[in-house]
N, C-alpha and C positions, 0 to 999 in steps of 0.2 A: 504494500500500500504506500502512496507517494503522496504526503500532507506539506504543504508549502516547499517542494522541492525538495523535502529528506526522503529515504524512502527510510519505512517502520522494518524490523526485524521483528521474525517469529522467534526469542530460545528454546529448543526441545533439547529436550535430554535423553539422551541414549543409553546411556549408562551412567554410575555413578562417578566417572571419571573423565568423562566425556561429554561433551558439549556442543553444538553444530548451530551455526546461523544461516536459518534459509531466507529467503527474501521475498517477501509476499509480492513480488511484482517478476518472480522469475519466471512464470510461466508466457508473459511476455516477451521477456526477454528471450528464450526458446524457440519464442513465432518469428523474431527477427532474424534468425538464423539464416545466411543463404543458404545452406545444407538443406535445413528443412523448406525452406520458402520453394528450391530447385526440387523437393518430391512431391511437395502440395501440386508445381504445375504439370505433374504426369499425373495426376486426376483428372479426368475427364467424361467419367460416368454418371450416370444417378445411379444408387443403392434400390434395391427392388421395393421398399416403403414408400422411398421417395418417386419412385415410378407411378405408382398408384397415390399418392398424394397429388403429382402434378397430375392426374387425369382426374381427381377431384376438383381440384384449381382449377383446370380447363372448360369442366363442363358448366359452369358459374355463371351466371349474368352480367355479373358486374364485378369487375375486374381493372380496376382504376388506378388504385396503386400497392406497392408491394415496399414491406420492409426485410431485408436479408442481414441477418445479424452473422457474425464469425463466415464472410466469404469467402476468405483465402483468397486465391487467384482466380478466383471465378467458374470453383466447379458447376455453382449448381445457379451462376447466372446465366449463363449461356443457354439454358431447358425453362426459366422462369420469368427472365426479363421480357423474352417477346410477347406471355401471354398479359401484358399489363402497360398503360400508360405511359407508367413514372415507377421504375422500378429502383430504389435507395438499396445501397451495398454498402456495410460498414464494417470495418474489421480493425482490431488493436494493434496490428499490428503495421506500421508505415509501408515495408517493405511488399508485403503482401497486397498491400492497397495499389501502392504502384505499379505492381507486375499484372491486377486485374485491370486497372485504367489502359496499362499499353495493349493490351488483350482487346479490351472492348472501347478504343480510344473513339469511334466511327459510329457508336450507337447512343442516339439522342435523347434516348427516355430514360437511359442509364446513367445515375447520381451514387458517386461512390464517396465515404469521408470514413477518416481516420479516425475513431471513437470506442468506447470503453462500452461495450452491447449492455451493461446495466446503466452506466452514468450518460446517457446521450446526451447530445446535444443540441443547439433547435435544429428541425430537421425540415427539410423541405417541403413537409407534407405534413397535415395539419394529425389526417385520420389514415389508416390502412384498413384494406381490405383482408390481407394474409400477410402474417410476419410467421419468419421460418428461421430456425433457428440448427442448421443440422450438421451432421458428422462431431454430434455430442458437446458441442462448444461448449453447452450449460454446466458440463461437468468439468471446465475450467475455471469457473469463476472461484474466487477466493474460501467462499463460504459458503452457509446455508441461508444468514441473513438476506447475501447479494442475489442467491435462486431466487427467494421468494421473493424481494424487489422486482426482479427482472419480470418476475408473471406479474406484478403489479402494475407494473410499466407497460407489458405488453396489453395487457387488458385496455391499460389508460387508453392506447394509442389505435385500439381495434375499430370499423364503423361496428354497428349493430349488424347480427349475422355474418361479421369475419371469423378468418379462421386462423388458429396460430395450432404449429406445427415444429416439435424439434425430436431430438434426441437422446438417451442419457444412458450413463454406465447402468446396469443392475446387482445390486449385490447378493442377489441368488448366485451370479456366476464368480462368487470368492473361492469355492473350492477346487472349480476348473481352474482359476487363475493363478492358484498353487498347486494343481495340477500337473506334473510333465506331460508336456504334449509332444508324443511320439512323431516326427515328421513322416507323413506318409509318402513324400516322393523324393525328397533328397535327403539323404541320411548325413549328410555336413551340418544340418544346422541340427544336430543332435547335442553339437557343440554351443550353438549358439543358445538353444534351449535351457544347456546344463548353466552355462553364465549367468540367462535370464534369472533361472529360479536362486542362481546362487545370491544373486544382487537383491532379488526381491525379498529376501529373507533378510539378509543382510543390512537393508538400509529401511525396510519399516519390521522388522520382526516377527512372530509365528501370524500364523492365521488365526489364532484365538485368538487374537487381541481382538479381530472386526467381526469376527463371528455374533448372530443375534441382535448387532445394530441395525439403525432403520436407514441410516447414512454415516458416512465413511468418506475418510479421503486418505491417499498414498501413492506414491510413486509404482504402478504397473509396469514400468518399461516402456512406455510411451515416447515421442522422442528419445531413446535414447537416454529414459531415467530421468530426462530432466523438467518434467511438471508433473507437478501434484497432480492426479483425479479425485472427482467426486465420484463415489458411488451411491445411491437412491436406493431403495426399496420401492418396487411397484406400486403399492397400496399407500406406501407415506405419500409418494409422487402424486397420486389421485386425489388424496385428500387435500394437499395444497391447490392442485388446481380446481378443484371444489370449492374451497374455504374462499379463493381467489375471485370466484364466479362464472367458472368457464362450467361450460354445460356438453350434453353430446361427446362424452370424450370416447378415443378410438385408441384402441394397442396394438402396436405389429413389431414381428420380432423383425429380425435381420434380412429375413426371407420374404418377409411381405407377409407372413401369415397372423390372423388376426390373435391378440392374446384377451380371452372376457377376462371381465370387468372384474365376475366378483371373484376370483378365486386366480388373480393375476400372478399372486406369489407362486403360488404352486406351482401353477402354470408356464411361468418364465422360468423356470429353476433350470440353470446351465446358460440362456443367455444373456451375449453379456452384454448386447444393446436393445434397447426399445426404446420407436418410435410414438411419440402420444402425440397425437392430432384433434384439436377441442375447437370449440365453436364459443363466440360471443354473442347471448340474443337479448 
């Protein structure tokens, strides 16, 4: 977190001899990477949620303007921006901003700015019809205060019958994710596996520490170790967006296959992303 230009330090303790300062504003600093900004732009798919999401979005009447939170280089503008007026791309990260602007430099309904997807800033558009939020961004944010902001926010900024759409870690899938995952087709990264879980032990500790929680956050291996994730509980996830006011809500796992409502935990156990897609009426 960065208050009048310091930034704050998190201290955790590791052990009783050991000490480690992370910097709550690292996992920004992560997105600035060229390493990573040069893998975000060999993205160029939608995820099969998001497939059936945008044919949700498509068949709509009104489709006036869109707001895109965490766009990187502009995977999922390129599939979004045409079905919409005035389509708003914002991402924390400068580097990433500019690689989407040289991308889609020639397309005039497309409005991209540099911003913090919970703290925005005024935005070119007063109301959106659909804000989308995906490839989990939500589960970068700092904390749990800043989730629940960020649905507050979105809601703020929705018209009546908009749709907001994202993505988020689950933590049914902790056991997989301490897991060794046997590679089925190249048996080198047996090696990279063995690293993985050595690290992940290593720098947030056993698995019972997060077991039974409703949200969680830890270094999974994600770039490279260096951002935090959030991980949710299905049904805590629901109920925020409940308590928020969003209505109609919809689960899909990674596959596109729908996850019900009531019995979501069970039901998602092993995966490790879902899509929720809700409605403002």
């Amino acid at each position: 977190m960065i208050m009048n230009g310091f930034i704050i330090y998190v201290i955790r303790i590791k052990s009783l001899f050991t000490i480690e300062l992370y910097s709550m504003n690292a996992n920004k600093q992560a997105y600035e990477s060229k390493k990573v900004i040069r893998t975000y732009k060999g993205f160029r798919k939608l995820l099969p949620p998001e497939k059936i999401i945008h044919s949700l979005i498509s068949a709509k009447q009104t489709n006036h303007a869109m707001l895109d939170l965490g766009i990187g280089t502009g995977r999922t503008t390129e599939f979004f921006a045409p079905l919409f007026d005035k389509y708003v791309g914002i991402d924390f990260s400068s580097g990433m901003i500019e690689a989407c602007s040289q991308r889609f430099k020639e397309r005039k309904n497309i409005h991209l700015l540099t911003a913090d997807a919970v703290y925005l800033p005024e935005l070119p558009e007063e109301k959106f019809d659909f804000i989308l939020y995906s490839l989990n961004g939500i589960s970068y944010l700092r904390n749990i205060d800043e989730r629940i902001l960020l649905l507050k926010n979105s809601y703020a900024l929705l018209n009546n019958n908009g749709t907001f759409a994202f993505s988020a870690h689950n933590t049914k899938a902790l056991k997989s994710l301490y897991s060794f995952q046997w590679p089925r087709r190249n048996p080198v990264r047996i090696i990279t596996e063995y690293f993985r879980q050595k690290n992940l032990r290593k720098i947030n500790g056993q698995m019972s520490e997060f077991e039974g929680k409703s949200f969680f956050q830890l270094y999974d291996g994600g770039e490279y170790f260096k951002v935090l994730t959030s991980y949710i509980l299905p049904s805590f996830q629901i109920s925020l967006l409940q308590k928020t006011g969003f209505n109609q809500i919809k689960l899909m796992d990674f596959k596109g296959k729908d996850i019900p409502l009531a019995n979501a935990d069970e039901f998602s156990e092993d995966r490790w992303m879902i899509y929720y897609v809700c409605s403002k009426n």
